[in-house]
TORMAR-398083 format. One record per residue (C-alpha): residue number from 1; residue in one letter; x negated, y negated, z negated. Coordinates in Angstrom, 3 decimals, always signed. Layout:
(sedren NUM,"a",(X,Y,Z))
...
This chain:
(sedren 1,"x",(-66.172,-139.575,-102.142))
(sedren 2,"x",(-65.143,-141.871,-104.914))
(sedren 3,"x",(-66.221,-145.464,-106.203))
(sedren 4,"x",(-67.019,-145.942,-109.247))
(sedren 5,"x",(-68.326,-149.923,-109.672))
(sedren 6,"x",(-71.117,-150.109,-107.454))
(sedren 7,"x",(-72.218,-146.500,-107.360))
(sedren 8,"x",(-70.791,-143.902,-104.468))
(sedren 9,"x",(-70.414,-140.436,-106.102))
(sedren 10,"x",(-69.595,-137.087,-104.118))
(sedren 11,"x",(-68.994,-134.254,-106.673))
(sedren 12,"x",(-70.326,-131.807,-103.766))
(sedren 13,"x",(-72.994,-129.217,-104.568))
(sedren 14,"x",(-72.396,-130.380,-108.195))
(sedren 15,"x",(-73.138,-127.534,-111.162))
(sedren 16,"x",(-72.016,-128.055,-114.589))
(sedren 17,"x",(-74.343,-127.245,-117.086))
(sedren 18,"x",(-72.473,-127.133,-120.992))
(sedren 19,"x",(-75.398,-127.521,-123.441))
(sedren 20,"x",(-75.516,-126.398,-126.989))
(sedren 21,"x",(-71.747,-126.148,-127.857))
(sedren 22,"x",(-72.315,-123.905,-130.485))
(sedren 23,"x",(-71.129,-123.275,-133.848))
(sedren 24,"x",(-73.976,-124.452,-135.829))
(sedren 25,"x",(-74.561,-127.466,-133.179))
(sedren 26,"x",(-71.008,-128.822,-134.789))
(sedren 27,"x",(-71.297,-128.602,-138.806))
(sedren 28,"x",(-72.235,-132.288,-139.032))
(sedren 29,"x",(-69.616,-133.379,-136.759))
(sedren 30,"x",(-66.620,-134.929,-138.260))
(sedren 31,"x",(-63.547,-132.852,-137.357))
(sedren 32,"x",(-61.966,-134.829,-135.376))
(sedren 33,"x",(-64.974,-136.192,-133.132))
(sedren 34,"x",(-66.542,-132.337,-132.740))
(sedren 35,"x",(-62.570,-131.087,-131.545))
(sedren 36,"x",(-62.370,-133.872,-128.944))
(sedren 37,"x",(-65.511,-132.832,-127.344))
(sedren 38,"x",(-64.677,-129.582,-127.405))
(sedren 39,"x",(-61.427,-130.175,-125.625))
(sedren 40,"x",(-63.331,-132.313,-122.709))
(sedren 41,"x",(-65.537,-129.604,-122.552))
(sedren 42,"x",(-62.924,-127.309,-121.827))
(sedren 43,"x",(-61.204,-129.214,-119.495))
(sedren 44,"x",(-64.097,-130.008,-117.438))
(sedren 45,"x",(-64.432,-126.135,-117.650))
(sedren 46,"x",(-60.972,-125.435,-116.218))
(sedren 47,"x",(-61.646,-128.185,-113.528))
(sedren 48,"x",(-64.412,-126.311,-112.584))
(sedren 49,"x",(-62.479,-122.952,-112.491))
(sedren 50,"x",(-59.520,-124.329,-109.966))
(sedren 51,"x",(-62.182,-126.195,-108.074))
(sedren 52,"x",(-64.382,-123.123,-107.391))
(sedren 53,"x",(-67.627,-125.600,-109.269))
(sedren 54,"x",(-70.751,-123.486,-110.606))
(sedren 55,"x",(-70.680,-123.653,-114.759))
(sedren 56,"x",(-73.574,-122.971,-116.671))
(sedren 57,"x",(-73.315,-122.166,-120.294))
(sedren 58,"x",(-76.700,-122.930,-122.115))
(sedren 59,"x",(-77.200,-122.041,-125.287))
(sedren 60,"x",(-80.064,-122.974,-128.161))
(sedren 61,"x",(-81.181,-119.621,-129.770))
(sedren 62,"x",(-80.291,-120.629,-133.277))
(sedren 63,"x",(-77.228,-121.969,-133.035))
(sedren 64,"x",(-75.001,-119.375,-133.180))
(sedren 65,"x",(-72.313,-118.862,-131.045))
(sedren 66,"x",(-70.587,-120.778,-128.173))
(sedren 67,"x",(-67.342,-122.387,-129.106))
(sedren 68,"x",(-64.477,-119.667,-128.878))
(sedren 69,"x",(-62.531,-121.974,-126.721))
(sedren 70,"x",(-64.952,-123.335,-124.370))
(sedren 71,"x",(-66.741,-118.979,-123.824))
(sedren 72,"x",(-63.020,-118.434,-122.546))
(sedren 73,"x",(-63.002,-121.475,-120.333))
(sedren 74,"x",(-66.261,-120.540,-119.141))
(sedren 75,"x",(-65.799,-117.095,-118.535))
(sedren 76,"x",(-62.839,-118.069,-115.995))
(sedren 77,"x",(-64.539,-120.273,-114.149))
(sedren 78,"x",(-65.428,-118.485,-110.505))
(sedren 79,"x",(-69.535,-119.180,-110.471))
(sedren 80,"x",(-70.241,-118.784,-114.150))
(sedren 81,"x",(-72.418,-116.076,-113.877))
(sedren 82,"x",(-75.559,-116.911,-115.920))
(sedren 83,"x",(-75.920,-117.735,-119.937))
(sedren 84,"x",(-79.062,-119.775,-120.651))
(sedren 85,"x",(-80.581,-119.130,-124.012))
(sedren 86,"x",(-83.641,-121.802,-124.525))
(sedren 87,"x",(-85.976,-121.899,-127.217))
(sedren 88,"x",(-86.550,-125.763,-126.648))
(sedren 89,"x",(-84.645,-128.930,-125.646))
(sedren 90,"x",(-84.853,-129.174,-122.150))
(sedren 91,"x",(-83.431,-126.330,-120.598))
(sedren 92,"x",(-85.845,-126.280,-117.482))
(sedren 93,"x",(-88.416,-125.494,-119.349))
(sedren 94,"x",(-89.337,-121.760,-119.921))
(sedren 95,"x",(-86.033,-120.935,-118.067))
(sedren 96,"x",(-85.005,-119.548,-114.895))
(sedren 97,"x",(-81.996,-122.487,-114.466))
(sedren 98,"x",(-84.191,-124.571,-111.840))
(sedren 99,"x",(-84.492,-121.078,-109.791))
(sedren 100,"x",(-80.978,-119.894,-110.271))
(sedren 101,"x",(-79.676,-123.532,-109.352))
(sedren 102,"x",(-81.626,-123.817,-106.300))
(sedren 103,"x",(-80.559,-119.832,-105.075))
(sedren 104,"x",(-76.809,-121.591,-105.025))
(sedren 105,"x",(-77.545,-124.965,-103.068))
(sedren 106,"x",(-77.417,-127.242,-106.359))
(sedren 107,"x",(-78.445,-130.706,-105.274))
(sedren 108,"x",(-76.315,-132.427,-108.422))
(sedren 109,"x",(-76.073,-131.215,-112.034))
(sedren 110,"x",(-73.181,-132.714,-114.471))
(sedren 111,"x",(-74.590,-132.375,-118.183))
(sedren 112,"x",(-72.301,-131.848,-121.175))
(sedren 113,"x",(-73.064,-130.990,-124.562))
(sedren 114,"x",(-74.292,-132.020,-128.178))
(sedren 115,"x",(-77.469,-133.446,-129.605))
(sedren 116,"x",(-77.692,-135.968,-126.504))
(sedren 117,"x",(-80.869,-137.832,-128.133))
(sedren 118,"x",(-82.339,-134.670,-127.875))
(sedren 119,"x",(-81.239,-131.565,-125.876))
(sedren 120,"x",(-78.785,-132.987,-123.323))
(sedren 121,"x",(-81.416,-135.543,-122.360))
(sedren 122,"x",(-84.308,-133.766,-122.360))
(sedren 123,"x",(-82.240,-131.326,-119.888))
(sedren 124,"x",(-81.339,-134.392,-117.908))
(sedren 125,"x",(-85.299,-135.352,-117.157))
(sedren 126,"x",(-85.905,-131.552,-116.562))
(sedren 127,"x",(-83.162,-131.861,-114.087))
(sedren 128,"x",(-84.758,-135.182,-112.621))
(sedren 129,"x",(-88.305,-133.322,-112.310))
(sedren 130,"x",(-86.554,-130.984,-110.421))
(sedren 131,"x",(-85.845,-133.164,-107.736))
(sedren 132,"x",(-81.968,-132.967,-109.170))
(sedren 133,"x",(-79.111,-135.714,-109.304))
(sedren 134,"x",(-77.968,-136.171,-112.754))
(sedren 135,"x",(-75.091,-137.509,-114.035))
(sedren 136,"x",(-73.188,-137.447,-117.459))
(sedren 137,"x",(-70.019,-138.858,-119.351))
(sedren 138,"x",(-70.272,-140.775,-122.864))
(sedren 139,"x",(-66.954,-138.337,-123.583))
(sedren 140,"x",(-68.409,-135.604,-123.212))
(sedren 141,"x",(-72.325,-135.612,-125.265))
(sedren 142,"x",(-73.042,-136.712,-128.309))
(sedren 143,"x",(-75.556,-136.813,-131.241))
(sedren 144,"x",(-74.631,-135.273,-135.028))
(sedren 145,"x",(-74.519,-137.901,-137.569))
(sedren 146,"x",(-77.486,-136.380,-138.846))
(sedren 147,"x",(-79.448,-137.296,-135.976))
(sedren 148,"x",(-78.212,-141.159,-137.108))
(sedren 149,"x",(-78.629,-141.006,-140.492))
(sedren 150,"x",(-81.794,-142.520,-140.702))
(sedren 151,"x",(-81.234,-145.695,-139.107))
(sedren 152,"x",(-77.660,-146.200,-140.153))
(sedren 153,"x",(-76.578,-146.414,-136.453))
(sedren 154,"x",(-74.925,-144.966,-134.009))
(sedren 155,"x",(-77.042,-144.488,-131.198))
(sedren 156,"x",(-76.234,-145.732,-127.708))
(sedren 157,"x",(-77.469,-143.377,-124.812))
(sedren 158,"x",(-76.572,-145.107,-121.852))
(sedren 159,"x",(-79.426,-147.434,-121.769))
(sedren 160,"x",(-81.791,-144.732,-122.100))
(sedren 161,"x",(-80.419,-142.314,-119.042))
(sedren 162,"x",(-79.844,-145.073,-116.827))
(sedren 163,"x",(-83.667,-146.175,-117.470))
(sedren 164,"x",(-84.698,-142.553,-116.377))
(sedren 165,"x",(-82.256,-142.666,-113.044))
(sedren 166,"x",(-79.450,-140.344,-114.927))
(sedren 167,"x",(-75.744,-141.424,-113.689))
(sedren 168,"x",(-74.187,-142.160,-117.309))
(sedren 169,"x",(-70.382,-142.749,-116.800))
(sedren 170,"x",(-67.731,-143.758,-119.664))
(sedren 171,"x",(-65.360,-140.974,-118.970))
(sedren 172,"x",(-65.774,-137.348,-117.367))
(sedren 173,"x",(-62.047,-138.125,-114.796))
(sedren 174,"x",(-64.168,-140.654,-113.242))
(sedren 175,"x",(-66.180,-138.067,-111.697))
(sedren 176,"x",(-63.980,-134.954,-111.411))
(sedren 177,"x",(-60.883,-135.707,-109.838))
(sedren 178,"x",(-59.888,-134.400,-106.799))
């Protein structure tokens, strides 16, 4: 078990699920913000792999294809049997993840991905309803600047997850190290 501030976290019967890192989920991203979450995705991915940690790859139906890099992470990792594709936001609903999470002992879920206003937290409540722990990283979601443009800010999650119970830490190392 680590500390993080005040909060105990034990990465035990954690699953990662990767949500919407897709081709089409990245052509508002500016290059350089869309390649750094792609590399945290990936190493999270690989952390998974050498730490024998169930990945789940979910995937929004008209995005396109997964990232090249992060399909080879996540074909490596040990437990990465099962590819989600959802037709809505939360990926609980209309899905078989809360069955196929439960089948491996899942008490925690670690949620990664793009359109965080939207699709990663949406997932996270599913999650929640589901009885699960849920924690993510600000390093590892975010929105498009599309999703911003209309308020001519950049949105702040954190307040948001933590008001729904949803661990939201600064950086993904925080909670996988070993």
């Amino acid at each position: 078990m680590k500390k993080i501030t005040d909060k105990i976290i034990d990465s035990g019967n954690t699953a990662v699920l990767v949500v919407d890192m897709q081709y089409g989920s990245g052509l508002f991203f500016h290059k350089d913000h869309w390649n750094e979450l792609i590399k945290n995705q990936v190493a999270i991915l690989e952390f998974c792999k050498k730490n024998d940690i169930p990945a789940y790859l979910l995937e929004m139906r008209t995005y396109g294809e997964t990232v090249a890099s992060i399909w080879d992470a996540f074909i490596k990792v040990p437990r990465a049997a099962y590819l989600f594709r959802k037709e809505y936001g939360d990926a609980f609903y209309k899905t078989d993840v809360r069955k196929v999470l439960r089948e491996w002992n899942i008490s925690k879920v670690f949620i990664s991905g793009v359109n965080a206003s939207v699709c990663v937290y949406q997932t996270a409540i599913g999650a929640k309803k589901s009885g699960l722990d849920v924690i993510t990283a600000d390093n590892v979601i975010a929105d498009s600047p599309v999703d911003y443009m209309f308020t001519g800010e950049i949105p702040n999650p954190a307040p948001e997850f933590e008001r729904k119970g949803i661990l939201y830490l600064w950086d993904y190392q925080s909670y996988f190290r070993k």
